[in-house]
Every structure is written in C-alpha cells, then in structure tokens.
TIZA-868900 format. One line per 10 residues: their letters; for each residue x, y, z of C-alpha. Coordinates in pm, whole numbers, plus 50000, padded with zeros to 5 digits. Each point is the difference from the previous one (the first is absolute). Layout:
// residues N
A> X,Y,Z  ...
This chain:
// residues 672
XXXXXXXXXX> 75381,67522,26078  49720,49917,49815  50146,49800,49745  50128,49825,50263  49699,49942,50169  49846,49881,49645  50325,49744,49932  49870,49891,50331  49689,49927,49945  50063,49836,49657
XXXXXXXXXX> 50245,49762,50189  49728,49934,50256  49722,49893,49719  50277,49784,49804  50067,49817,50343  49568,49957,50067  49953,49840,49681  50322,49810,50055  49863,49884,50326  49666,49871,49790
XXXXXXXXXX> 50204,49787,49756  50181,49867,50331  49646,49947,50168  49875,49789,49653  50289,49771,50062  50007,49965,50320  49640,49896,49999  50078,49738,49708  50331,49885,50238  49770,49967,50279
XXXXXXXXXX> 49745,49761,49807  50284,49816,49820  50178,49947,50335  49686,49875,50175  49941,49730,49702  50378,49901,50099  49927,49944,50320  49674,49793,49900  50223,49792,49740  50253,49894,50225
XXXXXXXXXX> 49741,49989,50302  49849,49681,49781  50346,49851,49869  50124,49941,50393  49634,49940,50123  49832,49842,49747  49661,50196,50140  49852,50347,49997  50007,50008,50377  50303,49917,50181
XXXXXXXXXX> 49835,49942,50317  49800,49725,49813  50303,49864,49855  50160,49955,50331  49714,49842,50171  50013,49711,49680  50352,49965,49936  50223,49784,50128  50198,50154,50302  50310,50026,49841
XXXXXXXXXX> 49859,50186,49713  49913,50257,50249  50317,50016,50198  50216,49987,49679  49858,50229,49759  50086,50328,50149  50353,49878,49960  49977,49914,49641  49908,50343,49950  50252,50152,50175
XXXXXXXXXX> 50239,49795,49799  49916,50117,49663  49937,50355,50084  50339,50047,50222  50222,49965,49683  49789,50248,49856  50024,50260,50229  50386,49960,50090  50094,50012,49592  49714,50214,49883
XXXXXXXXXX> 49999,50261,50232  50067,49962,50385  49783,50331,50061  49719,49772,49948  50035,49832,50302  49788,50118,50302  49688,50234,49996  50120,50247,49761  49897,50338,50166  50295,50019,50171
XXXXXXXXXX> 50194,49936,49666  49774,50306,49847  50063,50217,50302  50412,49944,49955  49967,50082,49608  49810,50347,50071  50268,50053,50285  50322,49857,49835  49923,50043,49630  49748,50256,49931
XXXXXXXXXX> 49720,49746,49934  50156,49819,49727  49967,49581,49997  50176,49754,49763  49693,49864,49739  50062,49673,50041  49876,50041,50399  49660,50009,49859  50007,49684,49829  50240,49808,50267
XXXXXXXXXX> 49724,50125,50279  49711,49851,49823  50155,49647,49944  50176,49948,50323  49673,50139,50187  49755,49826,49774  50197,49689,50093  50017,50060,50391  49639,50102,50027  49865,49676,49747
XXXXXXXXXX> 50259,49730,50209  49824,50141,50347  50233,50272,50119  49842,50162,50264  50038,50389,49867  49758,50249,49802  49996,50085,49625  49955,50361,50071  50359,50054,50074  50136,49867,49712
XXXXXXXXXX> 49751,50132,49734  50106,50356,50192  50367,49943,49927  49921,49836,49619  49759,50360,49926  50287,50212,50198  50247,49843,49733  49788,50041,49698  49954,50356,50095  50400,50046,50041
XXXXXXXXXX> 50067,49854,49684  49762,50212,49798  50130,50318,50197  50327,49844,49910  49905,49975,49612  49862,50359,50029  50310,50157,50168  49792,50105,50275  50199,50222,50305  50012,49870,50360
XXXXXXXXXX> 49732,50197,50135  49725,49897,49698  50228,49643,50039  49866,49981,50378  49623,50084,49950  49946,49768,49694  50159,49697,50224  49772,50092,50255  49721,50039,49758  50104,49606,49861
XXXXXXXXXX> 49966,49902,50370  49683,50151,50072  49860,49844,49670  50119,49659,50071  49763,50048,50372  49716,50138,49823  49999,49715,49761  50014,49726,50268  49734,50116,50228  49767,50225,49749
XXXXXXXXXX> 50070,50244,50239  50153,50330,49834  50028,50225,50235  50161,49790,50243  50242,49942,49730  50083,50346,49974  50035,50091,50392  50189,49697,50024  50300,50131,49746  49949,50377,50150
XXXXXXXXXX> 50015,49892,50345  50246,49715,50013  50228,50066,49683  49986,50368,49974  49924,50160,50342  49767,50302,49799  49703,50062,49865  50090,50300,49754  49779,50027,49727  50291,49954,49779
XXXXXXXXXX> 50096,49660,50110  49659,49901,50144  49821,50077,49639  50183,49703,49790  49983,49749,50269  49643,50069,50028  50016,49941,49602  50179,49706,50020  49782,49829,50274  49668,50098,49832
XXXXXXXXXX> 50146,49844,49639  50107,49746,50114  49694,49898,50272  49792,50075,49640  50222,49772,49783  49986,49687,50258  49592,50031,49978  50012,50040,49671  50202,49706,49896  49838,49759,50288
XXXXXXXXXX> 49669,50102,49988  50044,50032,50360  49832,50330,50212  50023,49839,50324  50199,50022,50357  50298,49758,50038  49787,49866,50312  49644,49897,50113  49904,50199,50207  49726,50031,50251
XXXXXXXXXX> 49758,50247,50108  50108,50232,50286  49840,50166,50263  50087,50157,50282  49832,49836,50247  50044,50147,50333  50199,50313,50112  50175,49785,50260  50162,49790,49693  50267,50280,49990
XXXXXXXXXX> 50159,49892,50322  50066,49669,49815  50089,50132,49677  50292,50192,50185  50124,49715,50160  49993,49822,49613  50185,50294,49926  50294,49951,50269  49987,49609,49926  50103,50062,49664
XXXXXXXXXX> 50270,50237,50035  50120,49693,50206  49947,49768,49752  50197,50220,49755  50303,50047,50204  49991,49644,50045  49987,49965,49579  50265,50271,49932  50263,49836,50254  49935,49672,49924
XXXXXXXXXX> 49997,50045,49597  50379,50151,50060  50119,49785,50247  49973,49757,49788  50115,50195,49700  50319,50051,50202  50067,49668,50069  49963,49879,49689  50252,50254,49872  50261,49853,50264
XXXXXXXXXX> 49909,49652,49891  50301,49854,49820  49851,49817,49730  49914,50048,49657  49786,50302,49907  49799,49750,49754  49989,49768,50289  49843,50261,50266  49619,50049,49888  49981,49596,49947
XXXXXXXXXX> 50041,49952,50384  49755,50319,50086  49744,49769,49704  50039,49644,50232  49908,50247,50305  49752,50134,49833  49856,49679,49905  50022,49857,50332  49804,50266,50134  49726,49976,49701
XXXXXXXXXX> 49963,49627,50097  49805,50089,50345  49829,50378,49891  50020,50005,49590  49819,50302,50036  50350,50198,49985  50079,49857,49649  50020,50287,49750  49783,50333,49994  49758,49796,50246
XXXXXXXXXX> 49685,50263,49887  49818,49696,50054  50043,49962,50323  49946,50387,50013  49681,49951,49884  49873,49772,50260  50125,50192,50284  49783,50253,49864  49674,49766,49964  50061,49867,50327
XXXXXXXXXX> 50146,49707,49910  50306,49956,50212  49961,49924,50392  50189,50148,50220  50246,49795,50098  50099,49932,49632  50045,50366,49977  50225,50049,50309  50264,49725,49858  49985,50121,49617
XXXXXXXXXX> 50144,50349,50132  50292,49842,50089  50065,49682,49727  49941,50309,49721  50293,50224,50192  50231,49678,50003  49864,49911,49674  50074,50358,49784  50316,50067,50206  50147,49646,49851
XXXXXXXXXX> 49867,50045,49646  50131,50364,49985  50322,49938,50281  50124,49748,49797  49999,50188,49633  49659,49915,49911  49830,50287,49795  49682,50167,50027  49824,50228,50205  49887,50072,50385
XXXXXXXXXX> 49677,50193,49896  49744,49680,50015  50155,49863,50301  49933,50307,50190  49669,50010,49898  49999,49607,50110  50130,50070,50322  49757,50314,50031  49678,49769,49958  50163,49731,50212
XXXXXXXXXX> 50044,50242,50267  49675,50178,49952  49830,49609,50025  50137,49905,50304  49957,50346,50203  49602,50050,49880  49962,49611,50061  50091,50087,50377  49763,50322,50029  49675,49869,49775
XXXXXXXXXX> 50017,49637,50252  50032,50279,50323  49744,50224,49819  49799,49820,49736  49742,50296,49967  50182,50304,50015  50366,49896,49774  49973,49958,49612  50095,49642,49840  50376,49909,50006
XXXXXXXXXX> 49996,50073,49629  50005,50430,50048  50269,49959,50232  50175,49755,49777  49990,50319,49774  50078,50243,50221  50285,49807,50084  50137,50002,49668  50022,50321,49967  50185,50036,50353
XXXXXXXXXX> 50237,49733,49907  50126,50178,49678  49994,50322,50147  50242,49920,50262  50190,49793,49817  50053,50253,49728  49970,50297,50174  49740,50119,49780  49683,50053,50155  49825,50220,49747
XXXXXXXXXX> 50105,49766,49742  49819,49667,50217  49723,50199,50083  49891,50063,49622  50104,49712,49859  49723,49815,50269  49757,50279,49895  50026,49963,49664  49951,49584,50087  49702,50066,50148
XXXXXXXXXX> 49837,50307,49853  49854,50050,50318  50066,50370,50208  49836,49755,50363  50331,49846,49991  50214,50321,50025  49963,50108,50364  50149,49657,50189  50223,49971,49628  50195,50363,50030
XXXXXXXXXX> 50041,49925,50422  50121,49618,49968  50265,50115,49706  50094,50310,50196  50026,49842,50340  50190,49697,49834  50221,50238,49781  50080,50220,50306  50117,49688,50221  50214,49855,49724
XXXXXXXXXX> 50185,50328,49907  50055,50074,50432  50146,49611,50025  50149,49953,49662  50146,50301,49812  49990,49815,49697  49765,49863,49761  50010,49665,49840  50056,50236,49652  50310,50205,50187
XXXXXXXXXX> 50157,49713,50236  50191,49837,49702  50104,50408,49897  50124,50028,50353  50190,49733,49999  50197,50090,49667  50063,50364,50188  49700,50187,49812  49761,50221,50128  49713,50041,49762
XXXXXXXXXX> 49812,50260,50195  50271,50203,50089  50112,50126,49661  50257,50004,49763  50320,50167,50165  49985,49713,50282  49982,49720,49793  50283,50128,49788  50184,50081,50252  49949,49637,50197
XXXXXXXXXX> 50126,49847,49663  50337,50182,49990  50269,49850,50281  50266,50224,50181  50327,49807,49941  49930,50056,49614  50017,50397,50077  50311,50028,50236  50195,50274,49993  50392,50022,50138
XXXXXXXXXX> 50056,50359,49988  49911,50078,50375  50285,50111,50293  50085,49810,50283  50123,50030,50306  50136,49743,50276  49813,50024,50344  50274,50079,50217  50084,50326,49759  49997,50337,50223
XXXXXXXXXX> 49750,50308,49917  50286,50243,49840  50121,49731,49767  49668,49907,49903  49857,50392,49938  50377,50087,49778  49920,49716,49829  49610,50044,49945  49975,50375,49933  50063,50110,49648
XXXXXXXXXX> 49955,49634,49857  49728,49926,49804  49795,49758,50203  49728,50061,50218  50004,49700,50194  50238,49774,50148  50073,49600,50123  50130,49922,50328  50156,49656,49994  50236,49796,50301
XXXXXXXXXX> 50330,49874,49957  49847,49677,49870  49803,50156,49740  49679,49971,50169  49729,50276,49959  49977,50241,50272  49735,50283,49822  50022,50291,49830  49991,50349,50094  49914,50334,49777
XXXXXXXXXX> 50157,50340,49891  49791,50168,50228  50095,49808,50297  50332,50144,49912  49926,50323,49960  49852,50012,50346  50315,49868,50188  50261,50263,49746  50031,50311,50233  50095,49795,50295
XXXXXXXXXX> 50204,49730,49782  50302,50085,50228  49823,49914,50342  49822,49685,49866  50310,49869,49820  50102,49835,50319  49739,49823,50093  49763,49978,49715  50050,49645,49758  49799,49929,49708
XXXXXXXXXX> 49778,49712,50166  49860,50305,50202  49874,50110,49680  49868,49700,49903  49585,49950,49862  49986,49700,50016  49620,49925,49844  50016,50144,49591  50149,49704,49858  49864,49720,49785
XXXXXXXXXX> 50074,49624,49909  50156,49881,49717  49721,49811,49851  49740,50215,50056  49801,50206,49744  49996,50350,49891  49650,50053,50190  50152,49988,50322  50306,50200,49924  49693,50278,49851
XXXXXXXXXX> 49844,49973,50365  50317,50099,50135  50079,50288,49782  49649,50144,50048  50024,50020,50401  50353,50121,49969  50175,50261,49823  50312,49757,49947  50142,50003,49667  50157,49658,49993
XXXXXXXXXX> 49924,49691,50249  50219,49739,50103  49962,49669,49872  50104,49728,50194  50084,49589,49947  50062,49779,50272  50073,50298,50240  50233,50156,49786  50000,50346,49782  49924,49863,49582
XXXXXXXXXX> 49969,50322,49875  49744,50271,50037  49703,50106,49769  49912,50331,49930  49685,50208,49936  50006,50114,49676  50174,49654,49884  49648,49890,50150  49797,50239,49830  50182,49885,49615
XXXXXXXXXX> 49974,49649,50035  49598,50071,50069  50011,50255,49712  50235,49721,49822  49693,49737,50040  49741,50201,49880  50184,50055,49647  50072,49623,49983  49661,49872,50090  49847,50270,49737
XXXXXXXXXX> 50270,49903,49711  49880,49622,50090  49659,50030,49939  50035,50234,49698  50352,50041,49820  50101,49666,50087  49745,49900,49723  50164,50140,49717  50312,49810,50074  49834,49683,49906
XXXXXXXXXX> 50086,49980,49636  50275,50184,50026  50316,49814,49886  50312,50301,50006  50184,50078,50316  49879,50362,50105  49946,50259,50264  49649,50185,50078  49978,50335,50207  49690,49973,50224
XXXXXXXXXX> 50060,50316,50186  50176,50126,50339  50290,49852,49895  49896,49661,49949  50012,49760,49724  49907,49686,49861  50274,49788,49824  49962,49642,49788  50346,49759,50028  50090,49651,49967
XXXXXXXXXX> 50050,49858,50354  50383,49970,49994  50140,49684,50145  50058,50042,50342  49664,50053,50036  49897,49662,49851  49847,49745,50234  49975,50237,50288  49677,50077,50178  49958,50412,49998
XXXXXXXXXX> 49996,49930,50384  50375,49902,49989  50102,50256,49720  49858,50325,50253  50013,50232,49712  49803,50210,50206  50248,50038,50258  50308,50010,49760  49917,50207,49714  49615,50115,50114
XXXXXXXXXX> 49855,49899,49720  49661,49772,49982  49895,49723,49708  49660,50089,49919  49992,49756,49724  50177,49672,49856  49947,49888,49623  50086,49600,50016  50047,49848,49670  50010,49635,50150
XXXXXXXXXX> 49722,49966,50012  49889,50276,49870  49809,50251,50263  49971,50358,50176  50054,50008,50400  49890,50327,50088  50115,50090,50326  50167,49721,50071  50026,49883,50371  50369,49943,50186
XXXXXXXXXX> 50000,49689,49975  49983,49997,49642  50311,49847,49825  50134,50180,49716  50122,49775,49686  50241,50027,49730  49832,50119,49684  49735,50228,50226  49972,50357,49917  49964,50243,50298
XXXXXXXXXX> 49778,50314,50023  50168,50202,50245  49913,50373,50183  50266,50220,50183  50139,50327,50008  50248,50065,49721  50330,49924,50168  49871,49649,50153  49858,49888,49658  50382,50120,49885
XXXXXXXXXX> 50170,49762,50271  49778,49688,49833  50022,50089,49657  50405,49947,50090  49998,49681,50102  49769,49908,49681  50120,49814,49730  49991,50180,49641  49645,49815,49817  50106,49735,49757
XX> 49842,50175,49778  50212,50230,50000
C-alpha cells in the first residue's frame, strides 16, 4: 500500500512540473497571440484604435472589413480544423467528456490564426476564449508526447486553460478557479495543485516577457457609499441574469440557424461579417475585444443612453460573428455587456440620488462581474477575477451579491450555461458524469436483440402459462393480429395466475396482461433504456418503430455495450497510439475479451460513410482510428459521417468473434 501511495505521489510531482512547462507556454502563446491580434488589427485598420479608424475611414471601409476577415479566416477554420470555430470551451469541455482530454495539435495553431484574424478584421468576440482552447491544446499535446493517462490527461488540460486566463487578465487565481470550477467540477488538492502551477507560470511568464504587472482594465476607486446602495446593486444583479439569458439564447439561435442555412460553410461567417459591419457603422464600439470602450464605461465616459443601446447591438453583434462560424471567444463581451449594464442602471440611481449612489463606473464593474457569472455559471470564478482587477476587498460585498443573485436567476430560468448549451445540444451532460454521457452517445437500434417470446393478444391464459413456464425468458411481447405492440407482461405475473390457470383460461386473454408503459423508441439512446431498467426489475424492454415491436434490448446487453465503450475510448487514447507506425496486419488483446485489430478496408467498404456501413449494429465493432495514405493523415475517432477510401487502413476494437466476422470479408494484404 505504501508503494502505492509513493508511485502516487511520484506521478502527482511529474504531472506539477508538467503543468509548469504547460504554464511557460501558455504564457508565451498568450503574448504571441495578442501580437497577432495587434498585427492583423493594423493590416484591416490601418490604426492602433479601431474606433479611430472607423470614425476616419471611408464608410465602406467600415462596413466591409469585418467581411474581409471573415473571408480569409473561414477557409482556415473549415480545412484546418473545424473545432476552431466558435468559443472553444465548449470544444474543451467535449474533449475531457468524449476523449479523455486529448486535442489534435494543430487546434492550437488553427485557433490562433482564425481568431487573430476575426478579432484584428472587427469580430465582435473576446481573445480569452481562444487563447483558453490554444493553452488547453498545448497542454494535450505535451500530455500526449508524455503518454500521460486520462485522469493526469484531464487536470493538465484544465491546468492549460486556467493558464491561458491567468495570462490574459494577470489574474492567477481566477485562472485557476476558473478551470476547477467550470472544467473540472473539484477542488482536490491533486488536481487543484497543477492548475494553480500552471496559472501562476504562466501569469509570471506574460509579465515577464511584456514588462507588464498591471490589470487588463482601468479601474476606479470604489467605495461603498451608502448602505442603501445594496437595494440597487441587487436589482444590477437580477438585470444581468436577464441580460445573460438574453446573450445565451440569442448567441444559439443564431448558431442554429446558421447550421440550417443551406449555403456554403465558407460562405456562412462572410454574411454574419456584412452584419457585423452594418452594425459597427452606427456603434463601432462592438468591433473586436472593445476593452476600450470598457474602459470608458468605467471612467464615466459613456451616457446612459449610449449604454442602454450597446447592450443590445453587442448581443446581435457576437451572436453573428460567432452564429455564423466566426471564431473567438464570449469572455470580453460579457464583461462588455456587464459594464454596459452596470452604466445604464447606476446612471438611473446616481441622477435619482446624486449624494448617496457611487459613480456609474463601480457599477459598471460590478456589473461585469454579474454578467459573466450568470452567463457562465461561475460565480466564484467572476467574483475573483473582478477582485483581482481591482485589488480592492470595498468592492466584494455588492460584487459576491450581484454575481450570486445574477448566477442564481440564470441557472432557475436557463439550465444551461453559454459553456454547456452547445454540450446539450450534441446530447452531453458535462456535470452529470461519465456513465450519462456515454450512455447518451450509444443509440438503441444498434443494440437490438431478437431472442425474446411473443405472444398474440387474443391468446388465452393456459396457452400462454404452458408455453411460458419452463422456457427461458423472463419476459414476454404482446402483439395484435396486425403486428402492432400491445405490452409486455412478466414471469411473475404468470406465476400469480398458475394455481387457478383452469378457471381463468376462459376468460383471461393476453391483452389483460398487458403493461403497457416499459417500452422504448427505436431511435432513442441507451440512457433512457438505463432509466427504465433502474425503476423496473424488467430484464429486457420492448423497442418499438412506428408502433410496431423491432426487437427488444436487454439489461445486461446494456450493461456490455457501456463496459464495451469504456475499453474502446481507453484503447483510443492510449493503444491506439502504437498502431501508428505499424505497417503488418495484427490482433492486440486489451482485456475482457476485447481486442484491437489493424486491416486494409476491404472494398465494399470503400466510398461509404461509417454511417451507412453500421458496423456497430452488424458486427459490433467500432473504428477508433483510420490511417489515410492519400493524403497522408491519422483520423482518430473518426465521426459517422466519415467516408472510408480505398487504400485506408482501419484500426478496429471488438470482441474476438466480431473482429473474426470482418477479418472474413478482408482481402489477403498485397503484401502478402
């Protein structure tokens, strides 16, 4: 046990200093990212400032620019890596859920570019999202490189996010609660003590390189003013849950009409740029990051009315640069709809009650902080973040009630967060753990089962019992003469009804047996059919399509295509790696029965999407891996709609006997 404990510990120091390295680089990314943004900033502007460019420019410029932008960096994201697109915290949320933290490389560099772009052309979206997702995929890669185990795989992503925060706002502690709180939902000191590494590295490497040792905003000196500014600072509070809800549905309303939008994919973010453009030509203060016009809401500088309308042309704004395929991140523009929101409401109490409310600048501030809490649902993360702006404890009090107030609203209204919305959507749940999201990923038609009994409605009692007792099922179908379900009954139901089989044989049908609520739909997913089993003690459920009987699945069948899933999403992100440069046909044992096995995709797979082949449901095997040699790459995990070629060599995981049934139907090497 103790050597255990020691192996543990060892593994735990190797993954802290790892977690350093990743901080270093992240804090380099983050300062090589923001000199991106500047350079492309001045190639589309022509100025430091683009509120100064707009306000010289020709109007066209203005209007036009946005879409230039969204031109170049489109083609990027759609042939670089279409992961890119978006805010990227979902995208790091799916990989911890899906793929145990590991991210293709070349999402690093792909993320900077197209981001770099958006921001510099006037995208309305944030650079903290996307320097997040580039440090998340430096810290997967190294882990990757270093053959690091899901669990040590998980932490140092999280500890790559929570550097890439603690660069951008000099702010490391936020950094860390942000990756503890909305990546890993814990605070062990196991996985709490590298992110806390990583943030602090990197927060030190960003000063060091800059020269820099200041907050990301000007900020104001705060005091509390009156006691009776708390009524007001709860109302900011329920404001900006509002203004979040309004923000989150918006952002994928859009998101989801864009997706049913039949155009081009390259096409898409060029028509969100002209609307983005449009919209910069009357308030340019939603172009990019916009911490300039941040800045002046916190001096004071922004009446209210100004305010009011800039909450709602940055919501239309975002949700077109990001709805459309635009890339970058929603962390700025919640703090820019925070201190727009903040503006207006302490305009409206300091004009009722010029000597008792503080300037429209604290509430500006406070109002950040609300705005990204609800948003993100991740109070403790906006309340330190604003602390650790400020460096001033007078803010806390109306701070910690605005964010929880705000936070509380949002979560009652909206179950989601702007981070878990786009999870949702895909059928993940990333607070809910592993089993469900597994589970939610595996469909019921691919698990059907046809050994099951049936019987026809009209069938009397004594028939039904000779024929039942002594079999080997437990449960039984009731269908009518046109094959229509009726329910299901049980062996116990039987054994009930036996001693008086004689008496009820007369009278007594099979419909009269008939439950008629544990059954399940064709297309649903194995979550459901798991919330069935565990509120019954049924043994199979019926399955039905278009009213009719399809098949049943069964419990333990249930129980091995979870157990199934586990072994294939651990032989992706580890054996599947040492199949790479392997060039002879073989077979690997990876335990319980299953195995991994490398073939040459035989021709009747060739030009078929793994969608239409359903080797899943015909020989219950899964591709974790596809070797193309024109041109050459590695798809791990590939996704069903991927289209297998001639040529392409197939990394495959079964038990035995179905990796037997395709190693049939596959055509001797040519080697050979």
């Amino acid at each position: 046990m103790r050597f255990i404990k020691d192996a543990e510990f060892i593994q735990h120091i190797r993954l802290t200093l790892l977690s350093a390295l990743v901080g270093v680089m992240a804090g380099l990314a983050y300062v090589g990212f923001k000199a991106m943004i500047g350079f492309f900033q001045g190639l589309f502007w022509r100025a430091d400032s683009i509120l100064t460019a707009a306000a010289s420019q020709p109007w066209y410029y203005t209007a036009l620019i946005p879409a230039l932008g969204a031109l170049i960096f489109s083609p990027i994201i759609y042939f670089g890596a279409r992961e890119a697109k978006g805010h990227g915290v979902p995208e790091i949320m799916e990989a911890l859920i899906l793929r145990g933290g590991r991210i293709r490389p070349r999402v690093a560099a792909i993320k900077a570019l197209a981001s770099s772009i958006c921001i510099g052309s006037g995208g309305s979206t944030g650079r903290e999202g996307p320097i997040v997702q580039i440090s998340s995929s430096i810290a997967s890669s190294m882990g990757q490189l270093f053959r690091i185990k899901e669990k040590g795989m998980r932490t140092l992503v999280a500890a790559g996010a929570a550097a890439g925060i603690g660069a951008t706002f000099n702010a490391p502690i936020a950094g860390a609660l942000f990756a503890a709180e909305v990546l890993l939902g814990e605070f062990g000191v196991y996985s709490f003590s590298p992110i806390i590494v990583a943030s602090v590295m990197a927060t030190l490497t960003s000063r060091m390189v800059t020269g820099e040792n200041f907050a990301a905003f000007t900020v104001p000196e705060y005091t509390l003013r009156s006691v009776w500014e708390i009524g007001p600072y709860i109302l900011l509070g329920l404001i900006s849950g509002l203004v979040a809800i309004l923000f989150i549905k918006s952002l994928y309303f859009l998101e989801d009409r864009y997706e049913r939008l039949r155009i081009h994919p390259l096409i898409k973010p060029v028509t969100g740029g002209l609307v983005v453009g449009a919209i910069g030509l009357g308030f340019p203060q939603i172009f990019g990051v916009s911490y300039e016009s941040i800045d002046a809401c916190l001096q004071n500088q922004v009446v209210m009315w100004l305010a009011f309308v800039l909450v709602f042309a940055k919501v239309m704004a975002t949700s077109f640069t990001l709805g459309s395929g635009g890339s970058g991140g929603i962390f700025a523009p919640s703090l820019f709809l925070g201190a727009m929101t903040g503006n207006f409401v302490g305009s409206i109490f300091q004009n009722a009650f010029p000597n008792s409310m503080s300037s429209p600048g604290a509430f500006s501030l406070v109002g950040m902080g609300a705005v990204v809490a609800a948003a993100t649902h991740a109070p403790i993360t906006a309340i330190i973040i604003i602390f650790e702006l400020t460096n001033d404890y007078k803010i806390i009090l109306p701070l910690m009630l605005s964010c929880i107030i705000a936070s509380l609203l949002t979560m009652g209204l909206h179950k989601d967060s702007i981070y878990t919305m786009k999870l949702t959507s895909r059928g993940l749940r990333f607070k809910e753990g592993r089993e469900l999201n597994i589970l939610r990923s595996l469909h019921v038609k691919d698990f059907l089962s046809d050994d099951y009994e049936v019987f026809v409605n009209t069938d009397h009692v004594g028939h039904i019992i000779n024929q039942a007792i002594g079999g080997k099922h437990h449960n039984f179908q009731i269908v009518d003469a046109e094959d229509n379900y009726s329910g299901c009954f049980s062996l116990n139901q039987l054994k009930n009804l036996m001693l008086e089989k004689e008496i009820l044989d007369a009278f007594v049908i099979a419909q009269d047996l008939a439950v008629t609520d544990i059954h399940i739909q064709y297309h649903d997913h194995l979550e459901h059919a798991m919330q069935i089993f565990g509120s019954t003690d049924a043994a199979e459920i019926s399955v039905l399509k278009n009213g009719k009987l399809a098949g049943v699945i069964k419990r333990k069948d249930v129980i091995e295509a979870y157990n199934h899933e586990i072994v294939k999403r651990e032989a992706a992100a580890g054996l599947v790696e040492k199949f790479k440069f392997v060039e002879q046909t073989h077979v690997r044992e990876i335990g319980g029965g299953y195995a991994l096995m490398e073939i040459e995709a035989p021709p009747v797979f060739w030009d078929r999407s793994l969608k239409e082949l359903n080797l899943k449901a015909l020989y219950r095997i899964d591709v974790l891996l596809i070797k193309r040699r024109y041109p050459p790459k590695t798809i791990t995990i590939p996704s069903a709609d991927e289209v297998i070629r001639e040529g392409d060599q197939l990394v495959i995981a079964g038990l035995g006997d179905s990796l037997s049934k395709i190693a049939d139907i596959n055509p001797p090497s040519k080697k050979e």
